[in-house]
C-alpha positions, 0 to 999 in steps of 0.5 A: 382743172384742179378736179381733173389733176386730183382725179388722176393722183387718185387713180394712179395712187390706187393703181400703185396701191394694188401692184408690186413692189420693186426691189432694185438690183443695179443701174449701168451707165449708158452715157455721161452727163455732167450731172447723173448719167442716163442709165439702164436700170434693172428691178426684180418684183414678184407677182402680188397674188402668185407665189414662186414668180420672180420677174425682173425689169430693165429700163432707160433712165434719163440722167441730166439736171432734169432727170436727177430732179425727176422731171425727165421722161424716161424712154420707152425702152424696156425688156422683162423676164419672169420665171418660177422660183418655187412652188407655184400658188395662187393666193386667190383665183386668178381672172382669165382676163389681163390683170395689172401686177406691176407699176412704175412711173417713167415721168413725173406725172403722165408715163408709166411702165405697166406689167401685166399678167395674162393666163394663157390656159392652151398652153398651161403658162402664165404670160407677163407683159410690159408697156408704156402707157400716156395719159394721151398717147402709148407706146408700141414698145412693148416685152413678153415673158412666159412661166409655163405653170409646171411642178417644183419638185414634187408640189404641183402647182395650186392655181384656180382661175375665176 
């Protein structure tokens, strides 16, 4: 059992290594707690290997005693939008295949909210897709948002896919 929960620190710690990282905007409190309120929480990242794409991030927080300490399992309930925010430029080839660009844990062990970038080359656009995953079971919940791979300003977009 000590091999199987040091196996998946390991995993999820090399998993976050290679992701985003967030900068948080704001939280808006959706119901009263006593003790921290839940809330829809909203956190903006940039794609890690595309320069000029922003995405930004909602999400349920679970308030209480439970979520103040970290413990609660926030819901799978989320939304994302990615657009260009200036000159698009691969820093290496991208792979036509999915790829993992954004992490965040939603429990303190078994959830997570994953972003991950898939090349749509017919329609020349980049598609980011969010979803919860379980180490035992996942969510349907899930959000698109596309960055179609256009100019800015007279700089054409650098991009290689492997």
């Amino acid at each position: 059992m000590k091999h199987i929960l040091a196996l998946l620190f390991l995993t999820a710690a090399s998993v976050m290594a290679n992701t985003a990282h967030a900068e948080n905007i704001g939280c808006v409190s959706t119901t009263w707690r006593v003790v921290n309120n839940d809330k829809v929480c909203v956190q903006s990242f940039k794609d890690p290997d595309i320069e000029g794409v922003a995405c930004h991030v909602s999400y349920a927080q679970t308030g209480g005693i439970s979520g103040a300490l970290g413990f609660a399992e926030d819901p799978s309930r989320f939304s994302i939008s990615c657009r260009q925010a200036g000159p698009i430029v691969a820093k290496k080839p991208i792979p036509k295949k999915q790829e993992e660009v954004f992490t965040q844990r939603m429990s303190f062990l078994f959830k997570g909210l994953n972003v991950s970038r898939l090349v749509d080359t017919e329609n020349n656009s980049l598609v980011y897709l969010i979803v919860s995953e379980k180490v035992i079971e996942g969510s349907p919940f899930n959000s698109i948002s596309t960055v179609p791979l256009m100019p800015w300003g007279t700089q054409a977009p650098q991009f290689q896919l492997k």
